[in-house]
N, C-alpha and C positions, 0 to 999 in steps of 0.2 A: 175667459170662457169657463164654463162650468165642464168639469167631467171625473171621470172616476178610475180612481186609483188605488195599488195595494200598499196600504201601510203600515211603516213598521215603529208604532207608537215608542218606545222605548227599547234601550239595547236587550236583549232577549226574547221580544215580544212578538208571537207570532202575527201575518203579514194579516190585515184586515181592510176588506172591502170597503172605502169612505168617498164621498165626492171632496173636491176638492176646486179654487178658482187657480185655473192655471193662465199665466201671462198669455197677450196674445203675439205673435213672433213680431222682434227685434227688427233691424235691417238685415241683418246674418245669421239670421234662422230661418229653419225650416219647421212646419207643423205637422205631426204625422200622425193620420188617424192609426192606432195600431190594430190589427188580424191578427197576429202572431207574436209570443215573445217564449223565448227557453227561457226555462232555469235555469241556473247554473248552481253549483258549490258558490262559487261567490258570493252568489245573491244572500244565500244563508248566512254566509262565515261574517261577511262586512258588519249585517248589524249587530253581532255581538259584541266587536271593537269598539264601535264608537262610541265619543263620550253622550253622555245622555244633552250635552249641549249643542249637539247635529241629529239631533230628534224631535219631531217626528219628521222620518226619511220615508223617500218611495226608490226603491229597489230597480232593477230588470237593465241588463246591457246586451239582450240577445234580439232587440225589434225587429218586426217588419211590419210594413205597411202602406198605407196611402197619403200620398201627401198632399195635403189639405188645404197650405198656402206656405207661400215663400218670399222673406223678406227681399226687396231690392239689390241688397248689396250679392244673394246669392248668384253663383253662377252655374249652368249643367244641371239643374232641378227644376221640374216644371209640374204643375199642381196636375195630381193624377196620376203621374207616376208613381212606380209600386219600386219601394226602395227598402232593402237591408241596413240596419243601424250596423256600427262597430263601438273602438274607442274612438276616445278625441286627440289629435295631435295638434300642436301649433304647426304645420307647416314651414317654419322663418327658423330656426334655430340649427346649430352646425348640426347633431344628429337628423332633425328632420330633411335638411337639406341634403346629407348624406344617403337617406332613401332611409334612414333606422328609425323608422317613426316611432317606434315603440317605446323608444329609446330619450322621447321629447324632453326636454329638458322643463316644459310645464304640464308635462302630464300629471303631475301630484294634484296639481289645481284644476285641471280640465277635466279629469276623471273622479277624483274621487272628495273634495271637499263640500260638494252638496251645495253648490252655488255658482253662478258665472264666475268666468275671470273677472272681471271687476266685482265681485263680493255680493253683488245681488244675486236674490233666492226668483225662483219661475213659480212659486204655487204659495198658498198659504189655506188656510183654515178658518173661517170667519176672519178673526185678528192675530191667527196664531203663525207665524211663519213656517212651512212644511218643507226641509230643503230634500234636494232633486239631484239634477244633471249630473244623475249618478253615469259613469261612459258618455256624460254628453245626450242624455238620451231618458234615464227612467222611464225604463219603457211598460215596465207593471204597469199598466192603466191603458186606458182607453186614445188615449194622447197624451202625445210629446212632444217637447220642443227640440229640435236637433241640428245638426248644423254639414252643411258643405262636405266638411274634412272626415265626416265618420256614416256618412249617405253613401250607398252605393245602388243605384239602381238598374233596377233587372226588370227581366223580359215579363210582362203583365200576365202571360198566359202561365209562370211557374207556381208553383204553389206557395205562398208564405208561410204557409205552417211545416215546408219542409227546409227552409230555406233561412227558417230565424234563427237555430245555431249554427250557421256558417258565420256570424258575427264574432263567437268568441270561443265557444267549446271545440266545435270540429273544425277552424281555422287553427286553433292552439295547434291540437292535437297534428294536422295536418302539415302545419306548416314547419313545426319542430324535424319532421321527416323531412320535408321538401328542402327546405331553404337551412336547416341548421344539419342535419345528421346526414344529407346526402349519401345517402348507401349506396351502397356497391352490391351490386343485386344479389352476389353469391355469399355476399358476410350476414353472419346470423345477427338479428335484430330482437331483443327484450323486452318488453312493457313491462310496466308494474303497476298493477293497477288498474282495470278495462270497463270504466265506467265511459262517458261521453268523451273527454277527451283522450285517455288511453285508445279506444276504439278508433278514432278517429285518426289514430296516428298507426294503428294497425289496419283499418282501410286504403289509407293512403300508400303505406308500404307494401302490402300486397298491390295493391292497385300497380304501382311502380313496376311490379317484377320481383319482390326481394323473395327468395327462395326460403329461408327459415324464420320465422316470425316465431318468437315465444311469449305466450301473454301469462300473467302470474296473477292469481287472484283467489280468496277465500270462496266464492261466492258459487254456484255451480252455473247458476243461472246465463251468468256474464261470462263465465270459459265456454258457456256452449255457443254465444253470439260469436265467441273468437272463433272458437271453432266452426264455427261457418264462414268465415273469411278464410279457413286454411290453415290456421296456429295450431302450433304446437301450446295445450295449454297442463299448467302445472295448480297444483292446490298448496300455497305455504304450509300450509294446517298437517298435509299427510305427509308420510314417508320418513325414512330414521334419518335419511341423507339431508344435511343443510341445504335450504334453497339453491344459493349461490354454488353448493356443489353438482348438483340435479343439473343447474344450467349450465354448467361447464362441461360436463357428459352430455349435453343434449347438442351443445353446441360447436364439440370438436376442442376444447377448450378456452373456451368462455365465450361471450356477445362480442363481437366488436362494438354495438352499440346498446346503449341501454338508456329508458325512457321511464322515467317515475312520476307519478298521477299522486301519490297513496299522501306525500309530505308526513310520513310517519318516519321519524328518523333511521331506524333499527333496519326497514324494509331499504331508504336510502343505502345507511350502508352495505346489505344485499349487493345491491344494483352493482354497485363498486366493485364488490369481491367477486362477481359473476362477468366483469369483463375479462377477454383477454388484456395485454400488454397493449398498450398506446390506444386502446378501446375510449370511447367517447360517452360519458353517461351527462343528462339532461334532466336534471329535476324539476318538476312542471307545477307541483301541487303546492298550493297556499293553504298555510298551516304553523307549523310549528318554525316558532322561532329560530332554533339552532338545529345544525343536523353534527352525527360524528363522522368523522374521516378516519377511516385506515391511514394513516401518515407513511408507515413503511411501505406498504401495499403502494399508496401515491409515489413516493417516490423511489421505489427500485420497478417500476413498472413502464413509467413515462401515460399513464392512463390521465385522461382529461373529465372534468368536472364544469360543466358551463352552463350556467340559468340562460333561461329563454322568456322573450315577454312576446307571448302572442303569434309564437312563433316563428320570431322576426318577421312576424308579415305586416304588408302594406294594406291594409283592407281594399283601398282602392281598384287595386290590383289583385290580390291575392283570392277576392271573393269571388270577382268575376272567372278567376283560373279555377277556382274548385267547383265553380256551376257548369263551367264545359267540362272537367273531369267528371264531373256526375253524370253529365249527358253525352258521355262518352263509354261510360258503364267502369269507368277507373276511380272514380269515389263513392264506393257504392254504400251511402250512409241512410236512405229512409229509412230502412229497418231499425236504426238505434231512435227513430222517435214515435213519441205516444204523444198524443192531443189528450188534453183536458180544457173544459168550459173551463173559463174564469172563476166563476161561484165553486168551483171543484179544487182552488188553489192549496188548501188546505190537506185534499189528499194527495197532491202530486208533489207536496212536498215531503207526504208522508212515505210514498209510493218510492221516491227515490232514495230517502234516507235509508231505509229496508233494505234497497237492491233493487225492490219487483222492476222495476223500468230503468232504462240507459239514460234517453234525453226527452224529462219534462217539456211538453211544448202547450203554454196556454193559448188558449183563442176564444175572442169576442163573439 
């Protein structure tokens, strides 16, 4: 079938509106017309990696939409229903089996090589091959091919344009809280960083109960979104006192936990030095290759350091538990997203690069 998509002609090349012939679904696909898809930092950072020999790529792992048709083999998807994409997990592998799906042991290949697991591509270009199944999903465009294990469908009457970063930004951001840093409501809580998923994991912590939330960030725009969730919020930029010193007087003597968005190593190390003793920090942000470690600080403190993918969450699960947190008024996230047409991609990726907006949301 014919339809239209955002593409990213070579690695630095910004995303351009082309049609494109996308496969028509497999046995084990699903086809979803998309409404809704975020942007993420991903979407950006990914095509500048790759080699120019997985070009040209089509972008988006934040879908939502309507599902248009369903191979055979699927099971629990029915055409019509209005479904949130995620990633892709094999479900059969000891992490997946474990409930760690994030953790797949074929997620290199289901997520991010821009072809099915068996090595075919879902789109092309007259003769040109266009790879995809970026999350299982590439969801920039009008339609996607998607599958069972990263489909979650929801209630017809919610809205998809609020609903397409619970796939990856405010799941991240959420689930880092919920399921990895479990706080203890009276221990002070850090972000670093308070774009979509920073926020998102500062919503959730309020939403919980946690009583001291500190969000850190350059930007004046984004401390004031925190501070309307409650945060105490700090500017790295002002004051003679080092960060990590500020939040350690703000904190009573340090975060017990701490949460980094920024993947700028120096702010990393921050986070570290702004825990107390046996404190918990989570670095979230894809970016920079190497981060530094306090090594003494590590170990005469017993302070922990542990990456998170997706927030150890299940999307299956996890998305449905953030849509009754929302309509429960305990994820209170519309407000971090802005709508832009399609034809406007251009400035919502410029809008966010800036700051002016939290979470890009395009729509058909």
């Amino acid at each position: 079938m014919r339809t239209t998509v955002a593409l990213v002609e070579k690695p630095g090349a910004d995303f351009e509106l082309t049609d494109v012939e996308l496969d028509e679904p497999r046995a084990d696909e699903v086809l979803v017309r998309i409404v809704a898809a975020g942007l993420c930092h991903t979407d950006l950072h990914v095509p500048t990696m790759l080699p120019a020999e997985m070009m040209p790529t089509v972008m988006g792992h934040e879908g939502a939409g309507v599902v248009e048709a369903v191979g055979p083999d699927v099971d629990g998807i029915s055409v019509g229903d209005h479904v949130v994409m995620s990633f892709r997990s094999c479900r059969e592998c000891g992490p997946c089996r474990a409930g760690d799906v994030g953790y797949c042991e074929q997620s290199l290949l289901l997520n991010y090589m821009g072809m099915r697991a068996d090595g075919s591509t879902t789109m092309r270009r007259g003769d040109q091959t266009v790879f995809g199944s970026f999350f299982g999903q590439s969801s920039l465009a009008r339609h996607s091919l998607a599958y069972a294990d990263n489909c979650v469908v929801v209630d017809p009457g919610l809205d998809l344009s609020l609903l397409a970063p619970f796939g990856c930004g405010f799941q991240t951001g959420a689930g880092t809280v919920l399921n990895v840093l479990r706080p203890e409501l009276d221990e002070p809580l850090v972000v670093f960083g308070v774009g979509a998923v920073g926020l998102a994991a500062i919503a959730a912590a309020r939403g919980l109960g946690v009583e001291t939330v500190i969000a850190v960030d350059p930007t004046e725009e984004r401390r004031a979104v925190a501070r309307g969730y409650g945060a105490v919020t700090l500017d790295p930029t002002d004051g003679e006192a080092p960060v990590e010193q500020r939040i350690r007087d703000l904190a009573g003597g340090g975060a017990a936990y701490a949460v980094d968005t920024t993947a700028i190593p120096a702010v990393v190390l921050q986070a570290q030095r702004a825990l107390r003793p046996k404190g918990l920090l989570v670095p979230l942000g894809l970016g920079a290759p190497e981060y530094t470690i306090d090594a003494i600080d590590l170990l005469q403190t017993g302070k922990v350091i542990r990456s998170s993918i997706e927030g150890d969450s299940d999307p299956l699960t996890m998305i449905p538990r953030l849509i009754e947190m929302r309509a429960a008024g305990s994820f209170d996230v519309d407000r971090l997203v802005t709508t832009y047409s399609f034809d406007r991609l251009a400035d919502a990726v410029a809008d966010v690069t800036a700051g002016k907006v939290v979470k890009p949301v395009l729509v058909w």
